[in-house]
Backbone of each chain as nested JSON, in Angstrom:
{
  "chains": [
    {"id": "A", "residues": [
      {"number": 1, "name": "UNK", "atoms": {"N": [92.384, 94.233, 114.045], "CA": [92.73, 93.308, 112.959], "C": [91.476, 92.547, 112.511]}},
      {"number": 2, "name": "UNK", "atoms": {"N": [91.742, 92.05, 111.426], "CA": [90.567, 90.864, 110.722], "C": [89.748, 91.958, 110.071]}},
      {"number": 3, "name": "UNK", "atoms": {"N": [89.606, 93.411, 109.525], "CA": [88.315, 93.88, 108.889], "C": [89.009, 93.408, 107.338]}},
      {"number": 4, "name": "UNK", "atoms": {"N": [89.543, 93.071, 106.993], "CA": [89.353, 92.309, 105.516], "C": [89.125, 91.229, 105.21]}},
      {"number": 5, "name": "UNK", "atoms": {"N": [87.979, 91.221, 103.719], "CA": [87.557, 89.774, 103.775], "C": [88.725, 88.903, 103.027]}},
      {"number": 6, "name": "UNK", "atoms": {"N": [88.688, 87.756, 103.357], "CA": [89.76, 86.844, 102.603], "C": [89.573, 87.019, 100.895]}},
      {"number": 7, "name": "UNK", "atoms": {"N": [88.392, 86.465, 100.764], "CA": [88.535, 86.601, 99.223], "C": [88.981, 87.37, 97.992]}},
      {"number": 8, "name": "UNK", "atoms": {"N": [88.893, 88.463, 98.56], "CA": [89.392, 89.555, 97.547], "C": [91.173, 89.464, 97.63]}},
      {"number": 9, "name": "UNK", "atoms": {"N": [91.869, 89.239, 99.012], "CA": [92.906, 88.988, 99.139], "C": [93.267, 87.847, 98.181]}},
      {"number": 10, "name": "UNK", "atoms": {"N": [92.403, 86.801, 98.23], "CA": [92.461, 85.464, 97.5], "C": [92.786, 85.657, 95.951]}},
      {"number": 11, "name": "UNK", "atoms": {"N": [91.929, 87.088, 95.261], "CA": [91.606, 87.192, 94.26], "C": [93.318, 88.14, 93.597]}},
      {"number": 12, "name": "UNK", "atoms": {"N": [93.714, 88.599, 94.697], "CA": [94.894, 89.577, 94.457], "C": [95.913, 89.064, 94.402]}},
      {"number": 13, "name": "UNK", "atoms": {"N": [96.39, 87.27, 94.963], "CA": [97.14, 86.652, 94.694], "C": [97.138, 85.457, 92.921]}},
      {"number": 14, "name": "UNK", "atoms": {"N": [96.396, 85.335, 92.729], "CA": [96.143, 84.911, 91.606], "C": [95.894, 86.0, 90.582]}},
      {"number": 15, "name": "UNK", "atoms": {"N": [95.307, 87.581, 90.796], "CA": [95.708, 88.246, 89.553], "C": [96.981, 88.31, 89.495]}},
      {"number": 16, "name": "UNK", "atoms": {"N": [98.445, 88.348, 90.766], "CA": [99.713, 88.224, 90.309], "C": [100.072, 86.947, 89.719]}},
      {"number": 17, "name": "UNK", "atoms": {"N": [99.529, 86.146, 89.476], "CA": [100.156, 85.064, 88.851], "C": [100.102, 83.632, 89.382]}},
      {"number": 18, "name": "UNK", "atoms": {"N": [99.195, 83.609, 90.416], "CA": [99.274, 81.955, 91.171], "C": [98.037, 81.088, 90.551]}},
      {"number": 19, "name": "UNK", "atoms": {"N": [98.588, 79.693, 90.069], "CA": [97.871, 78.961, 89.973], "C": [97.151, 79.084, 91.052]}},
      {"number": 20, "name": "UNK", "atoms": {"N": [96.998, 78.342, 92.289], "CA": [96.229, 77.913, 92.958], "C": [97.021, 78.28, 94.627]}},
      {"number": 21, "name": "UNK", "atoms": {"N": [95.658, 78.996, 95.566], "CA": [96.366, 79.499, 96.396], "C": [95.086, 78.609, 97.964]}},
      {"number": 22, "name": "UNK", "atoms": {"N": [95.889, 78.693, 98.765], "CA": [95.936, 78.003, 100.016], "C": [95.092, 78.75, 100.816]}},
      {"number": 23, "name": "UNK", "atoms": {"N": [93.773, 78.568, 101.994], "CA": [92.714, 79.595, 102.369], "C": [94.113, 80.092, 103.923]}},
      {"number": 24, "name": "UNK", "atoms": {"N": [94.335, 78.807, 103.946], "CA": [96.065, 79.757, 105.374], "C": [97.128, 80.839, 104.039]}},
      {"number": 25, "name": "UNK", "atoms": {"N": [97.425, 80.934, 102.675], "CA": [97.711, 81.633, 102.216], "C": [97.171, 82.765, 102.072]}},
      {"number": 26, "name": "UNK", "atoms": {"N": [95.705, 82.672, 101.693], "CA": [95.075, 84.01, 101.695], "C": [95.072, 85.064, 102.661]}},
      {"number": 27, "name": "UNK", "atoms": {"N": [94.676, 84.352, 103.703], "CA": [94.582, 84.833, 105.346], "C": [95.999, 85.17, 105.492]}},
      {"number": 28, "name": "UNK", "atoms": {"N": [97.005, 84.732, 105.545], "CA": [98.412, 85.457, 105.669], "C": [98.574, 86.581, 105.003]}},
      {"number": 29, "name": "UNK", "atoms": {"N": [98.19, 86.925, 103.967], "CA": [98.737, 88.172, 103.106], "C": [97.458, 88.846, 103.857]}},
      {"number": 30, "name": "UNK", "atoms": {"N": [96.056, 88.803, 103.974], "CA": [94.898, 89.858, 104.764], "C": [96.124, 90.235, 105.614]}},
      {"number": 31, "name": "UNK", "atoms": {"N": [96.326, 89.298, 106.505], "CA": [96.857, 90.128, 107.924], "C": [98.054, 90.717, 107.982]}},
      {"number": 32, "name": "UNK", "atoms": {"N": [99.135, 90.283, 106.538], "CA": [100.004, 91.572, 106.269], "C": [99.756, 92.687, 105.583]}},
      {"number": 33, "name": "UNK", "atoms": {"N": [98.676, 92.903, 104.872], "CA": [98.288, 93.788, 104.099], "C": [97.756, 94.697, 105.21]}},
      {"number": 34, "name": "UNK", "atoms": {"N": [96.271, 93.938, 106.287], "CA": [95.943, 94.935, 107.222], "C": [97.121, 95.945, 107.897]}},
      {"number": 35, "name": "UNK", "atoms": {"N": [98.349, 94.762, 108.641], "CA": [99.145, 95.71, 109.67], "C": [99.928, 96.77, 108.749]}},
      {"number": 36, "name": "UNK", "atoms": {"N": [100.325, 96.563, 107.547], "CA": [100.419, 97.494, 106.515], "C": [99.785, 98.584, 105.934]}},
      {"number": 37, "name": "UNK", "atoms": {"N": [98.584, 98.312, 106.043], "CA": [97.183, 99.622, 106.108], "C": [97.357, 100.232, 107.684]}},
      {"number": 38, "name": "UNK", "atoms": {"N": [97.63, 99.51, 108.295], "CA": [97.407, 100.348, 109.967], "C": [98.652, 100.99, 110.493]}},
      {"number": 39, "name": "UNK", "atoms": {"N": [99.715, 100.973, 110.225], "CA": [101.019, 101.574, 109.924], "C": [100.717, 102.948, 109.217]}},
      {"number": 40, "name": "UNK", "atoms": {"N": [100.609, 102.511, 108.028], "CA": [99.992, 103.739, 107.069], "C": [99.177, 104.689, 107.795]}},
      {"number": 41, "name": "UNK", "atoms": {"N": [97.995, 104.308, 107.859], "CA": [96.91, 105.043, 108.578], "C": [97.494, 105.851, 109.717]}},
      {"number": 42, "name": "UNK", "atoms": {"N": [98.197, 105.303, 110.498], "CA": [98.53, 106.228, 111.59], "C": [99.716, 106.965, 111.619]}},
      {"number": 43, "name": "UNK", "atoms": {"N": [100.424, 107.1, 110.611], "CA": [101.35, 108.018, 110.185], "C": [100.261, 109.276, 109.392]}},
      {"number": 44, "name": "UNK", "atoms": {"N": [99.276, 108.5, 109.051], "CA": [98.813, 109.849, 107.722], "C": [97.612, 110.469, 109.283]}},
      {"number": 45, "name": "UNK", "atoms": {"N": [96.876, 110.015, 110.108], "CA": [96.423, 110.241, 111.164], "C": [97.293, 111.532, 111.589]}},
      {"number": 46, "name": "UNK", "atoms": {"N": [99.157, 111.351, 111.687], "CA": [99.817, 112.435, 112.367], "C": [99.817, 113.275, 111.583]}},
      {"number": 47, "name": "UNK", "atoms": {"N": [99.752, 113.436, 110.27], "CA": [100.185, 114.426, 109.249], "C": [98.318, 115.107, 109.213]}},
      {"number": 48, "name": "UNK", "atoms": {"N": [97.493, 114.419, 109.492], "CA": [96.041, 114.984, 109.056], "C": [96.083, 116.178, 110.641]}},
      {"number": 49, "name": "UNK", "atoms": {"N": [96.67, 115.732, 111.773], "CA": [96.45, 116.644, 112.894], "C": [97.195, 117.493, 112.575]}},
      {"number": 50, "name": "UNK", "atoms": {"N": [98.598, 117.407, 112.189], "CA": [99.682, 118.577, 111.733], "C": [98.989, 119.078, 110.805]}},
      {"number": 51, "name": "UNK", "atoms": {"N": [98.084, 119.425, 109.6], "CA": [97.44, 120.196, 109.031], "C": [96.111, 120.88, 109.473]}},
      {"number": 52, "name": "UNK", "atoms": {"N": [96.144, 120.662, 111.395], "CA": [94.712, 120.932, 111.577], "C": [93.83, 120.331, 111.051]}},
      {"number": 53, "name": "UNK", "atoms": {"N": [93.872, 119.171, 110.548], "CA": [92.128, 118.949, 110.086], "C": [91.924, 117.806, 111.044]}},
      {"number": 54, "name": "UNK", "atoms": {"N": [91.244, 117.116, 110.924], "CA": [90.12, 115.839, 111.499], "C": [89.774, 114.831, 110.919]}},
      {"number": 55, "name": "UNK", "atoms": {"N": [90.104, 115.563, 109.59], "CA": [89.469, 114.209, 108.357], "C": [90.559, 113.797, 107.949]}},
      {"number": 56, "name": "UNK", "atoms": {"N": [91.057, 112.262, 107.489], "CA": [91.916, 112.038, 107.198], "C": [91.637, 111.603, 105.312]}},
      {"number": 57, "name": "UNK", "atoms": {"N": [92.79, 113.007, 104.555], "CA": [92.289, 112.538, 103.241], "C": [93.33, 111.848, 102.986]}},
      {"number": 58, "name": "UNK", "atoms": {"N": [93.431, 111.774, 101.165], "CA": [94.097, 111.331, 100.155], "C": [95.234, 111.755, 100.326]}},
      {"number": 59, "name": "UNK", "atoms": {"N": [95.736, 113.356, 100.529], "CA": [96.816, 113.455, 100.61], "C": [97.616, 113.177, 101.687]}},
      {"number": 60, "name": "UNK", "atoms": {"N": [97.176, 112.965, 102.734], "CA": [97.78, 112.471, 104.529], "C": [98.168, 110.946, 103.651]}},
      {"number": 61, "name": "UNK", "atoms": {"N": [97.481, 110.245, 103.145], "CA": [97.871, 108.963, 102.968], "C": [99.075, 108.627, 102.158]}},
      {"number": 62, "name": "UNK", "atoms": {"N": [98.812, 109.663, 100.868], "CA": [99.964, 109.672, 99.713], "C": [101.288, 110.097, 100.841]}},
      {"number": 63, "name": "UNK", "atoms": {"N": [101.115, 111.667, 101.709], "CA": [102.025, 111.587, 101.956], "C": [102.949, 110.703, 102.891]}},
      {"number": 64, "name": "UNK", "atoms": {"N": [102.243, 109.55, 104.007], "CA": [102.54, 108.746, 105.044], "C": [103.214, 107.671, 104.289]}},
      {"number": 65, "name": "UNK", "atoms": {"N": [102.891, 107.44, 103.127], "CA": [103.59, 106.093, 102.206], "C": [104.921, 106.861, 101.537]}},
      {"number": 66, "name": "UNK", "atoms": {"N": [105.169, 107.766, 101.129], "CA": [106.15, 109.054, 101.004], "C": [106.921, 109.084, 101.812]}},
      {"number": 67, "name": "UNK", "atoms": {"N": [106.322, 108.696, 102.932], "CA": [107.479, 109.157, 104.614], "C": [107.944, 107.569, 104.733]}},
      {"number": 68, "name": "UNK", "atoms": {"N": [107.178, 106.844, 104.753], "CA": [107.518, 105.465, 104.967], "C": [107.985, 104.354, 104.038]}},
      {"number": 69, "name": "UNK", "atoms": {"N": [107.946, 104.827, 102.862], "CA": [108.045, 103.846, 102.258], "C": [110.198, 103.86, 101.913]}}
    ]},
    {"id": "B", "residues": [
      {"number": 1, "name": "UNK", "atoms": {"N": [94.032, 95.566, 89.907], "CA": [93.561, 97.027, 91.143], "C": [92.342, 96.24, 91.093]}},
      {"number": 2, "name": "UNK", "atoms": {"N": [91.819, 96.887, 92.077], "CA": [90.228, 97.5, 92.588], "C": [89.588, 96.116, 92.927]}},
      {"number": 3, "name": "UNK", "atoms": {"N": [90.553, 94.895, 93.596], "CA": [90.327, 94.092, 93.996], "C": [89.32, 94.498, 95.707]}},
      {"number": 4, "name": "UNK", "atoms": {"N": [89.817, 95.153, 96.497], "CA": [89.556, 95.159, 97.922], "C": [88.304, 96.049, 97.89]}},
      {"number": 5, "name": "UNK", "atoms": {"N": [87.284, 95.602, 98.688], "CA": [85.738, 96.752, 99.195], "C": [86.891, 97.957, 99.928]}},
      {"number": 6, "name": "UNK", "atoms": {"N": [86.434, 99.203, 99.446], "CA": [86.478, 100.301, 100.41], "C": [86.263, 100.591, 101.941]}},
      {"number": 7, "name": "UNK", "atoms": {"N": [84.772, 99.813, 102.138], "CA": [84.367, 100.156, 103.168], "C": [85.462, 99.225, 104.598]}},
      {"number": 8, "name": "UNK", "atoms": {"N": [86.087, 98.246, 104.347], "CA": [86.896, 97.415, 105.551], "C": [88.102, 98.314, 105.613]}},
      {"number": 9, "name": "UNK", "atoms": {"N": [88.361, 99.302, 104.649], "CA": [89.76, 99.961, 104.703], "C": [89.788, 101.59, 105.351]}},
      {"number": 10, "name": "UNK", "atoms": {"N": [88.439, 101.848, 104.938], "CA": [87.818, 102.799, 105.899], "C": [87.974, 102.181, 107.391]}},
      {"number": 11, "name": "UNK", "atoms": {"N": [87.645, 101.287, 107.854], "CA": [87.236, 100.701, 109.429], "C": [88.604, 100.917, 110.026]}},
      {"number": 12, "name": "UNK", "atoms": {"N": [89.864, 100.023, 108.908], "CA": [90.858, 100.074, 109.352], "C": [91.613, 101.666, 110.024]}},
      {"number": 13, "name": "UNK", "atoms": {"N": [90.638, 102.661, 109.11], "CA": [92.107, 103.997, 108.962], "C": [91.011, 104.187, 110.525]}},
      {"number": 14, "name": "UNK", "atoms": {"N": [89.658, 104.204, 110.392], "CA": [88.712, 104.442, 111.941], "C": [89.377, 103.67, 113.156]}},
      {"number": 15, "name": "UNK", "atoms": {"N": [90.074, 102.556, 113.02], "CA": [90.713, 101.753, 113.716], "C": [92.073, 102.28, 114.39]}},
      {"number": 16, "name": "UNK", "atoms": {"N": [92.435, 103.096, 113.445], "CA": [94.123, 103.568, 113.781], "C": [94.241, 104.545, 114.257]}},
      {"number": 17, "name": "UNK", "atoms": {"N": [92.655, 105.268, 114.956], "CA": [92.517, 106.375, 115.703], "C": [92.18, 107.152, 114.978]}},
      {"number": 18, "name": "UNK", "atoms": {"N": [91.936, 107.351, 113.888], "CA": [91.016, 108.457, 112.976], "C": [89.747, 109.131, 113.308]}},
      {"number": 19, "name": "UNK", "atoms": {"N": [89.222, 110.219, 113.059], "CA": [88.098, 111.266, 114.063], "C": [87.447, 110.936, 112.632]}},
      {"number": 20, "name": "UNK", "atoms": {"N": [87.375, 110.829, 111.633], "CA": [87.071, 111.099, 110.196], "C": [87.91, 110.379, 109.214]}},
      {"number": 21, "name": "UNK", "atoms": {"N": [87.194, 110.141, 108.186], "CA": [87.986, 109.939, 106.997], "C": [86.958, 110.161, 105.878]}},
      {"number": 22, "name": "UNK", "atoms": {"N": [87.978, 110.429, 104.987], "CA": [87.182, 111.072, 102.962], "C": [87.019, 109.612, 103.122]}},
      {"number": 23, "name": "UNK", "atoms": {"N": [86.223, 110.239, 101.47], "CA": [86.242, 108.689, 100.853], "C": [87.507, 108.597, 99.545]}},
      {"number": 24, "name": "UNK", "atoms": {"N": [87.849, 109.761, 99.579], "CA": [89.236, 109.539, 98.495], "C": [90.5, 109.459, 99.97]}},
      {"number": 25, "name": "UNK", "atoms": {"N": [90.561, 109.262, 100.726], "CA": [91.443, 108.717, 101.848], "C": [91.325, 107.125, 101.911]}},
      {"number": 26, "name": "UNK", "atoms": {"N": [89.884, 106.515, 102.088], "CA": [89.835, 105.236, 102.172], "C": [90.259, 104.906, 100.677]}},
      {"number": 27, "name": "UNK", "atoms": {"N": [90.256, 105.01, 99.717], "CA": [90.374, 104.583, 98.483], "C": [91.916, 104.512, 98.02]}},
      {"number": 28, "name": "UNK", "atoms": {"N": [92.453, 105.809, 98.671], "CA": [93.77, 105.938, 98.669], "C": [94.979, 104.648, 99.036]}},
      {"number": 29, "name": "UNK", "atoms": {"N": [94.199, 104.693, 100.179], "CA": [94.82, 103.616, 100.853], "C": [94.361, 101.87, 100.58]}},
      {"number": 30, "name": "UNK", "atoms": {"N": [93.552, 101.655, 99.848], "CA": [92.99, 100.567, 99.51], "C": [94.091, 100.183, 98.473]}},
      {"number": 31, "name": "UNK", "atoms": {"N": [93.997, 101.141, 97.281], "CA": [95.012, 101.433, 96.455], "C": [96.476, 101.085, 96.799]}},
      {"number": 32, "name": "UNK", "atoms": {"N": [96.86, 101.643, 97.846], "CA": [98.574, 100.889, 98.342], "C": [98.42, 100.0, 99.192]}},
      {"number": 33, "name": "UNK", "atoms": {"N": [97.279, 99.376, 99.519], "CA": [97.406, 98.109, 100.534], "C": [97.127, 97.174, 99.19]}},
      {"number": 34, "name": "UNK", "atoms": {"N": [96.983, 97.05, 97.96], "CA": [96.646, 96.356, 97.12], "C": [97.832, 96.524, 96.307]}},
      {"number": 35, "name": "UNK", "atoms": {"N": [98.799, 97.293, 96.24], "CA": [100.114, 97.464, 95.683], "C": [100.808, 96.526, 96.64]}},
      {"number": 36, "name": "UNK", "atoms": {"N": [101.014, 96.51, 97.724], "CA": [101.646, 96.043, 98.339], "C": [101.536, 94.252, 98.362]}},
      {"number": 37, "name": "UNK", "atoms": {"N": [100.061, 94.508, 98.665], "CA": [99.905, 93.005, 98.57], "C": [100.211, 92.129, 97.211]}},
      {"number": 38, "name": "UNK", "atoms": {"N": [100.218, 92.983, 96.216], "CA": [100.629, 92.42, 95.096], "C": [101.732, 92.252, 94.79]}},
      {"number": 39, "name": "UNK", "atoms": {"N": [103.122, 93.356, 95.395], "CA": [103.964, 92.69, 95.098], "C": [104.54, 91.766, 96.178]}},
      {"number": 40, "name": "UNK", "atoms": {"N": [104.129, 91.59, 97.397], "CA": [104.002, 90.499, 98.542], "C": [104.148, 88.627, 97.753]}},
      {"number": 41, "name": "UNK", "atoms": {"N": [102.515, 89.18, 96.924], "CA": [101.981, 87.864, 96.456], "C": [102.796, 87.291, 95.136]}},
      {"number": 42, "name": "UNK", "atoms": {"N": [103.605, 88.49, 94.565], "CA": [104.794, 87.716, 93.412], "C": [105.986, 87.491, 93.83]}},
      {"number": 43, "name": "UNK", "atoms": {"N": [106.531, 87.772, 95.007], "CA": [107.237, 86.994, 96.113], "C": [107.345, 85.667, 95.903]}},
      {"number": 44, "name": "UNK", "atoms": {"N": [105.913, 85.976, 96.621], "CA": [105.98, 84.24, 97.608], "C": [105.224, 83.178, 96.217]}},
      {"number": 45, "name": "UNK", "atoms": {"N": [104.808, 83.623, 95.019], "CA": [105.332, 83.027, 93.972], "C": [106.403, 82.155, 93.404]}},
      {"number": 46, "name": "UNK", "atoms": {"N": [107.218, 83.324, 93.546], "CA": [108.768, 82.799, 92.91], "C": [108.902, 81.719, 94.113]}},
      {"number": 47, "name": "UNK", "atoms": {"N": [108.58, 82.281, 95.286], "CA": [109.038, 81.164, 96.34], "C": [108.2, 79.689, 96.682]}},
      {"number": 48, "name": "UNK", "atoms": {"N": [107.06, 79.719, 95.627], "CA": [106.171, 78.438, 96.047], "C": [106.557, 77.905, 94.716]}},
      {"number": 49, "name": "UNK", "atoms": {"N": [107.119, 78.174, 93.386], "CA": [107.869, 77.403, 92.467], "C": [108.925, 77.251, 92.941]}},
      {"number": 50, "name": "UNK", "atoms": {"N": [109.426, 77.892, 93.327], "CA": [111.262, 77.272, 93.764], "C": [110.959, 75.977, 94.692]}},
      {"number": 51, "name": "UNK", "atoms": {"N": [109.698, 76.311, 95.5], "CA": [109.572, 75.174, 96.298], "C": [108.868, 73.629, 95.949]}},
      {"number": 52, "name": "UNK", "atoms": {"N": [108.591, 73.651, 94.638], "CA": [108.543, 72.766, 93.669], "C": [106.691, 72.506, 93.898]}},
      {"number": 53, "name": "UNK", "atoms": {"N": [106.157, 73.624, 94.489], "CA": [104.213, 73.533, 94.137], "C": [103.881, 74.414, 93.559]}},
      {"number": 54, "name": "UNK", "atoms": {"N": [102.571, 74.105, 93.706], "CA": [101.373, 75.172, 92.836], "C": [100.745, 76.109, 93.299]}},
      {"number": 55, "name": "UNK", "atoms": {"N": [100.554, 75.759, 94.727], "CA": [99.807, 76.105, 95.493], "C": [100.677, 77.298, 96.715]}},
      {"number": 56, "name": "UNK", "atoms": {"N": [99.496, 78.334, 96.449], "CA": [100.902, 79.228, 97.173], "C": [100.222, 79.276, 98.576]}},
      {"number": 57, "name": "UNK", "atoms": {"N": [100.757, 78.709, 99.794], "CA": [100.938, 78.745, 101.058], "C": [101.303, 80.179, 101.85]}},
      {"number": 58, "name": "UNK", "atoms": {"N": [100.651, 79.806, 103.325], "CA": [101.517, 80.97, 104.443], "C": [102.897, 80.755, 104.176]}},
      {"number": 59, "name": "UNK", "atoms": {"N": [103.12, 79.83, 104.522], "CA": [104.438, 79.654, 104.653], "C": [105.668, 80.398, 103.186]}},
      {"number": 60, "name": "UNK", "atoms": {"N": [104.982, 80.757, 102.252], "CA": [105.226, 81.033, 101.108], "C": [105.15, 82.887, 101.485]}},
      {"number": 61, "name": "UNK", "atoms": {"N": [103.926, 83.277, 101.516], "CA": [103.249, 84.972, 102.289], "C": [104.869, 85.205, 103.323]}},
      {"number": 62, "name": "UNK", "atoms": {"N": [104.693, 84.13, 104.228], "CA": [105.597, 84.852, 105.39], "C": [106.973, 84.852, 105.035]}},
      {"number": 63, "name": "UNK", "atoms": {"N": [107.566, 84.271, 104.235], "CA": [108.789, 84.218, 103.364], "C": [109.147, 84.92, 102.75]}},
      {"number": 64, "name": "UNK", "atoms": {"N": [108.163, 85.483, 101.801], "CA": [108.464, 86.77, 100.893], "C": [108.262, 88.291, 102.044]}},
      {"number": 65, "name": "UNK", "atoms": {"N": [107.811, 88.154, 102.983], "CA": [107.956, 89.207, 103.862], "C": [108.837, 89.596, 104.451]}},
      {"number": 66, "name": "UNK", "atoms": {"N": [109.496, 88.239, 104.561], "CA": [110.848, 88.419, 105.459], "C": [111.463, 88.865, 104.376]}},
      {"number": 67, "name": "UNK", "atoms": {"N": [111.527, 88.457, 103.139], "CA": [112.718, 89.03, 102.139], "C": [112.711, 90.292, 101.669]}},
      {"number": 68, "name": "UNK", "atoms": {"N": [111.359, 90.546, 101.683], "CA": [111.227, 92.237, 101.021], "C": [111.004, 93.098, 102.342]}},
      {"number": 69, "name": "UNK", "atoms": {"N": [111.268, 92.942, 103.588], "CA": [110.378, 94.2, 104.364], "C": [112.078, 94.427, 104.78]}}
    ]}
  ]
}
């Protein structure tokens, strides 16, 4: 956890529409967005080994949000 | 869009046990961790006006999580 920086998170709540957002607001959505990327990731991780490969692309990801969402 | 750096979302998918990743994999996923967070962050919107501020709070993030997950 923690590889995202706050600010851009900061920046993604105010392009939806917030006046003015809180640095404990920002940091809350990073660390749901991360465990939300890391969920992802390791569903598309199982689908990149089920195709034999190693590399995890675009389509392991499209399809893990497909399976999960 | 194209709020979040690539490179922390890469770390993350390296994080979730990944041997490899594209760079249209990290991008992929930058892409729906920034969907997500966006509609997260018009959530807890509606929920930091209902709550009669401006300022959108955790407490606002962790609210709209509970309602949409």
């Amino acid at each position: 956890m923690g590889e995202l920086p706050i600010a851009p998170v900061g920046r993604i709540i105010k392009n939806a529409g917030a006046e003015r957002v809180s640095a404990d607001g920002s940091e809350a959505l990073a660390a749901l967005m991360e465990a939300y990327g890391t969920a992802m990731a390791k569903e598309a991780i199982k689908l990149t080994r089920h195709a034999g490969r190693k590399t995890v692309k675009a389509v392991d990801i499209n399809m893990a949000h497909e399976i999960l969402q």
